[in-house]
C-alpha positions in Angstrom: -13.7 -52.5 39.4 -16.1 -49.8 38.4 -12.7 -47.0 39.0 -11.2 -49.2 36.6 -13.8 -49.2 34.0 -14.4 -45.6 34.2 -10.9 -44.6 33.8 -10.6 -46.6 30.2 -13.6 -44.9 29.7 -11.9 -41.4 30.3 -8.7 -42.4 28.8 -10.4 -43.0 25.2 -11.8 -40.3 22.9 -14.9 -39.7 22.2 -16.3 -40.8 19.0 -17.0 -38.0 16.3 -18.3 -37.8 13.3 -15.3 -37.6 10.4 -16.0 -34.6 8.7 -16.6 -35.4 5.1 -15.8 -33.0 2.3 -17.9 -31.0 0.4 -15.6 -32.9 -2.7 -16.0 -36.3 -1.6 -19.5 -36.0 -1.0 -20.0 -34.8 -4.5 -17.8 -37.3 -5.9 -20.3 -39.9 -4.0 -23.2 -38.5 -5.4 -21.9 -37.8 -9.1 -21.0 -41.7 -8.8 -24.5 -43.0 -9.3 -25.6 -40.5 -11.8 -26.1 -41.4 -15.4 -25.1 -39.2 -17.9 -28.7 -38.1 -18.9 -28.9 -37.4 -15.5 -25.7 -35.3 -15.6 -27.8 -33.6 -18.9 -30.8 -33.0 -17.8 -31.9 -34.2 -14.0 -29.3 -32.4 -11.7 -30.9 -32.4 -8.1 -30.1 -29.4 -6.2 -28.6 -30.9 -3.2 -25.7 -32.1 -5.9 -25.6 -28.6 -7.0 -25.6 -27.0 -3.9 -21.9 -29.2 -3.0 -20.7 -27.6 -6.1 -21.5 -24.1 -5.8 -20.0 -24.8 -2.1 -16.7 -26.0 -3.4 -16.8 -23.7 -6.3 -17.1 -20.8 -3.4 -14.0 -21.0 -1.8 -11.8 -22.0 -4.9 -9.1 -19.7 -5.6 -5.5 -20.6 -7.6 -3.9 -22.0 -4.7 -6.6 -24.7 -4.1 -6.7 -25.4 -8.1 -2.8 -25.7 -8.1 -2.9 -27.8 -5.1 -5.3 -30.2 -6.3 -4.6 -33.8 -7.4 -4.5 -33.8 -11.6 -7.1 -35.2 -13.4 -4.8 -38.5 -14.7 -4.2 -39.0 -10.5 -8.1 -39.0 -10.0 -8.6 -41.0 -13.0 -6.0 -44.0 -11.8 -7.2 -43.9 -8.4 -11.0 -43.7 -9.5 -11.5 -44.5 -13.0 -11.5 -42.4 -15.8 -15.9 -43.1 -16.2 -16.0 -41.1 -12.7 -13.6 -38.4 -12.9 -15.3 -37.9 -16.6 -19.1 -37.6 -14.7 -17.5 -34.9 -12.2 -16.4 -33.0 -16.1 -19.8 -33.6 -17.1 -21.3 -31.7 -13.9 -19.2 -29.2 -14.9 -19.9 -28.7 -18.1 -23.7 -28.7 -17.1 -23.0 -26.2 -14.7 -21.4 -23.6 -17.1 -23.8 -24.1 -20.2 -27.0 -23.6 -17.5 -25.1 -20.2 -16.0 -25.4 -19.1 -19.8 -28.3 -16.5 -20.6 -28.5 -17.8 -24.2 -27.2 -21.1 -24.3 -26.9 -23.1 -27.7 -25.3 -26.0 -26.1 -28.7 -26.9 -24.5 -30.0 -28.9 -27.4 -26.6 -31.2 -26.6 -27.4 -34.7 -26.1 -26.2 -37.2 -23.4 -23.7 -38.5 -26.0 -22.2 -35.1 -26.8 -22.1 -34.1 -22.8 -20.0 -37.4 -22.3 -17.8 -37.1 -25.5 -16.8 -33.4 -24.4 -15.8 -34.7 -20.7 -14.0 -37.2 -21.9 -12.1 -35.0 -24.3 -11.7 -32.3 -21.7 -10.1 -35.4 -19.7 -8.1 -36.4 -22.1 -6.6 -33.2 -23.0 -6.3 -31.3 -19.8 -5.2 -34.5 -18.0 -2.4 -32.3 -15.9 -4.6 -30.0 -14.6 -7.6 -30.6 -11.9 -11.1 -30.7 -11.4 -10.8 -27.6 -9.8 -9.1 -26.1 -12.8 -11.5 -26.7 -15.2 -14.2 -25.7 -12.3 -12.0 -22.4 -12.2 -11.3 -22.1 -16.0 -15.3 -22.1 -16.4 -16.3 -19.8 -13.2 -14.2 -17.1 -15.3 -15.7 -17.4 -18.4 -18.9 -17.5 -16.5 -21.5 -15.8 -18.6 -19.4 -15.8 -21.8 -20.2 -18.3 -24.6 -16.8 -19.4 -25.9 -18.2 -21.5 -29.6 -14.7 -24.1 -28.4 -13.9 -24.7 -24.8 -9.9 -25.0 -25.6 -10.4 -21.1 -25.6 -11.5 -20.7 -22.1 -9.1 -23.3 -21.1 -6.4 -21.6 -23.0 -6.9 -17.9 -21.7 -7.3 -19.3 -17.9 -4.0 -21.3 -18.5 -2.0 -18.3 -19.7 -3.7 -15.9 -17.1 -2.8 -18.6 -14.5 1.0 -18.4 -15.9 1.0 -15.0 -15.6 -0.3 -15.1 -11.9 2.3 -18.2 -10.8 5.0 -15.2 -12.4 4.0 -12.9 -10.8 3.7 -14.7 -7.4 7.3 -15.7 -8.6 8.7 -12.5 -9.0 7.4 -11.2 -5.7 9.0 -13.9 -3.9 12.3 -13.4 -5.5 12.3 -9.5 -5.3 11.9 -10.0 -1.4 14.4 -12.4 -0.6 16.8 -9.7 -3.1 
C-alpha cells in the first residue's frame, strides 16, 4: 500500500509557484490606488514594476500588446485609465522642470481618460514607449509626443517591411 501511495506521489508534479508578471502585478497594485494617490503618493515598490517593465520594452513587445479598448472591455475603462495615470506621473516626475506638477487629481484623470479615449488602438506599452522617448522633453500637448512616436514607429514597421521583402527577392 505504501508502493502505491508513493508512486501517485511521484507520478504528480510538484507544486510551484505561477510566476506572476511584472504587468499583472502592477495592474494589481494600480487597482486600489486613488487617483490622488496616482498624483501625489506613488510608493516605490509600484514604481519599481514599472521601471522593470518599462526596461525591457522595445517595439515588438508594444506592437504585441493587447490595445487599450481590449484592456478596457476586459477590465474596465476606470483601471486601464489608473495604469495612464501612472504613466503620466511617471513622465511629468522624469521632467527637470515640470509645469505639470501643480496638476490636480482631476486634471491627471481627465488626461488618462482622454489619452484612452484617443489612442484606444494602441497599448499601454505604447504610450509607456511614446513617453520613455520623449523622456526629458517637455512637449506643452501630449498628441505631439504621441504623434512623432506613431510616425517614427511607421517608419520602423517600413523598414522592418522592406527588409523582409528585399530578402525573400
Amino acid at each position: 500500500m505504501s508502493e502505491s501511495k508513493d508512486s501517485l506521489d511521484s507520478s504528480r508534479p510538484a507544486w510551484q509557484r505561477p510566476v506572476v508578471s511584472p504587468e499583472w502585478e502592477l495592474f494589481r497594485a494600480t487597482q486600489h490606488m486613488s487617483w490622488g494617490d496616482l498624483k501625489n503618493n506613488v510608493q516605490p515598490g509600484v514604481l519599481d514594476m514599472y521601471r522593470s517593465i518599462e526596461l525591457g520594452l522595445n517595439l515588438q513587445k508594444a506592437l504585441a500588446s493587447p490595445k487599450l479598448s481590449q484592456l478596457g472591455e476586459k477590465h474596465g475603462k476606470d483601471l486601464v485609465c489608473r495604469l495612464i495615470g501612472l504613466t503620466l506621473t511617471v513622465y511629468f516626475g522624469r521632467l527637470t522642470i515640470n509645469p505639470e506638477a501643480h496638476w490636480g487629481t482631476w486634471r491627471l484623470r481627465q488626461t488618462a481618460e482622454w489619452l484612452f479615449e484617443t489612442y484606444n488602438h494602441e497599448s499601454l506599452r505604447d504610450l509607456m514607449y511614446a513617453f520613455r522617448r520623449g523622456q526629458g522633453r517637455f512637449a506643452q500637448d501630449l498628441s505631439t509626443i504621441m504623434t512623432e512616436y506613431l510616425e517614427w514607429r511607421a517608419v520602423k514597421l517600413e523598414e522592418t517591411h522592406q527588409a523582409r521583402s528585399q530578402a525573400m527577392a
